[in-house]
C-alpha positions as CSV (number, residue, x, y, z in Angstrom):
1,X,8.5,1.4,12.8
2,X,6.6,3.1,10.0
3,X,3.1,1.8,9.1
4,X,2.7,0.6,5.2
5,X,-0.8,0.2,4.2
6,X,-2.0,-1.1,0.9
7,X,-6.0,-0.7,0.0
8,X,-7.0,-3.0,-2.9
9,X,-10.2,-4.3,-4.2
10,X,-10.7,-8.1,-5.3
11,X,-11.0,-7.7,-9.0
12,X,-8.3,-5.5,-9.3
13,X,-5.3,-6.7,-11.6
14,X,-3.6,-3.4,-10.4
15,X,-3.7,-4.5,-7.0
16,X,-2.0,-7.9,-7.5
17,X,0.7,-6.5,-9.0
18,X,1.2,-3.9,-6.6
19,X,1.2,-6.2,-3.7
20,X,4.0,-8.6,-5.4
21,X,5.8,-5.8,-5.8
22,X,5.5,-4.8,-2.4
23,X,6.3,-8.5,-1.4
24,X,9.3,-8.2,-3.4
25,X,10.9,-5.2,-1.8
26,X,9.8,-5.5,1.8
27,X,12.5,-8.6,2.7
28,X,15.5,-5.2,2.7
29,X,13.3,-3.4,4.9
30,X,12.6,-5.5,7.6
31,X,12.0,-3.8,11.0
32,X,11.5,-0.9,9.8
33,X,7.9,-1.1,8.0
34,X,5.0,-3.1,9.1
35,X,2.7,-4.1,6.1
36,X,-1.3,-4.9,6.1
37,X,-3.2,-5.0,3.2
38,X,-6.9,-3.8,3.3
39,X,-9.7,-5.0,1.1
40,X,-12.0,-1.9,0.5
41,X,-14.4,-4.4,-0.5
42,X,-14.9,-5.5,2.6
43,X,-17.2,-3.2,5.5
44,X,-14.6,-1.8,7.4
45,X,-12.0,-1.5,4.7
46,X,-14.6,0.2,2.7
47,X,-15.2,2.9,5.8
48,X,-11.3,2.7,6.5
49,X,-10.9,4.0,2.8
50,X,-13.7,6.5,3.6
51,X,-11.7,7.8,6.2
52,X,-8.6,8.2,4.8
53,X,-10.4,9.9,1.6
54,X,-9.4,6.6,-0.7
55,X,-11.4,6.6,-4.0
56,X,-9.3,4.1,-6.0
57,X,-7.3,0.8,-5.6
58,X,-4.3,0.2,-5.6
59,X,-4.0,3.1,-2.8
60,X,-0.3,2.7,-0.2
61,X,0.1,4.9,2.8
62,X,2.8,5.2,4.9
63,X,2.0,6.7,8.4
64,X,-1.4,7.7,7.2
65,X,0.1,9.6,4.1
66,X,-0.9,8.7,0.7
67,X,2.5,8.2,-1.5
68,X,0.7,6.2,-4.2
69,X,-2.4,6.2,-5.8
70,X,-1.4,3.2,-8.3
71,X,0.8,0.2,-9.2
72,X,4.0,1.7,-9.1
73,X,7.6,0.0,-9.5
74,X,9.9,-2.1,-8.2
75,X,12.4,1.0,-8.3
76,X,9.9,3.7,-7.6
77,X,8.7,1.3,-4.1
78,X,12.1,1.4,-3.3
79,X,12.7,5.0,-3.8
80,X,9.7,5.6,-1.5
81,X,10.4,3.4,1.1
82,X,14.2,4.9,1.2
83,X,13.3,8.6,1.2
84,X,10.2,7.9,4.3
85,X,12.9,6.2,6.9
């Protein structure tokens, strides 16, 4: 199972939309992603995002990788998750 991680910030419109778009496309990939979400706003998602060398929100990584540095959509998502199985 591949790890799908989305780093947002609380006043970020960006980052809403990105995770509804993300909660629209994850029911066809079931199994085979598992999703958290982490506030870079908070202490240890603000030294997570350190870590990984995340300076903006909304930031998804798959296995560690960055594959978006932005609200992407619905068919770009889908094109990601499809070509990191």
């Amino acid at each position: 199972m591949k790890k799908l991680e989305l780093y947002t910030t609380l006043a970020c419109p960006h980052c809403k939309t990105m995770r509804r778009t993300i909660d629209e496309v994850m029911p066809d990939f079931i199994g085979q992603y598992k999703f958290s979400e982490i506030s870079a706003s908070s202490p240890l998602g603000y030294l997570k995002s350190l870590k990984n060398n995340i300076h903006s929100a909304p930031t998804l990584l798959i296995d560690g990788r960055v594959v978006a540095r932005t609200s992407i959509s619905k068919a770009e998502l889908l094109h990601i998750f499809k070509s990191n199985l």
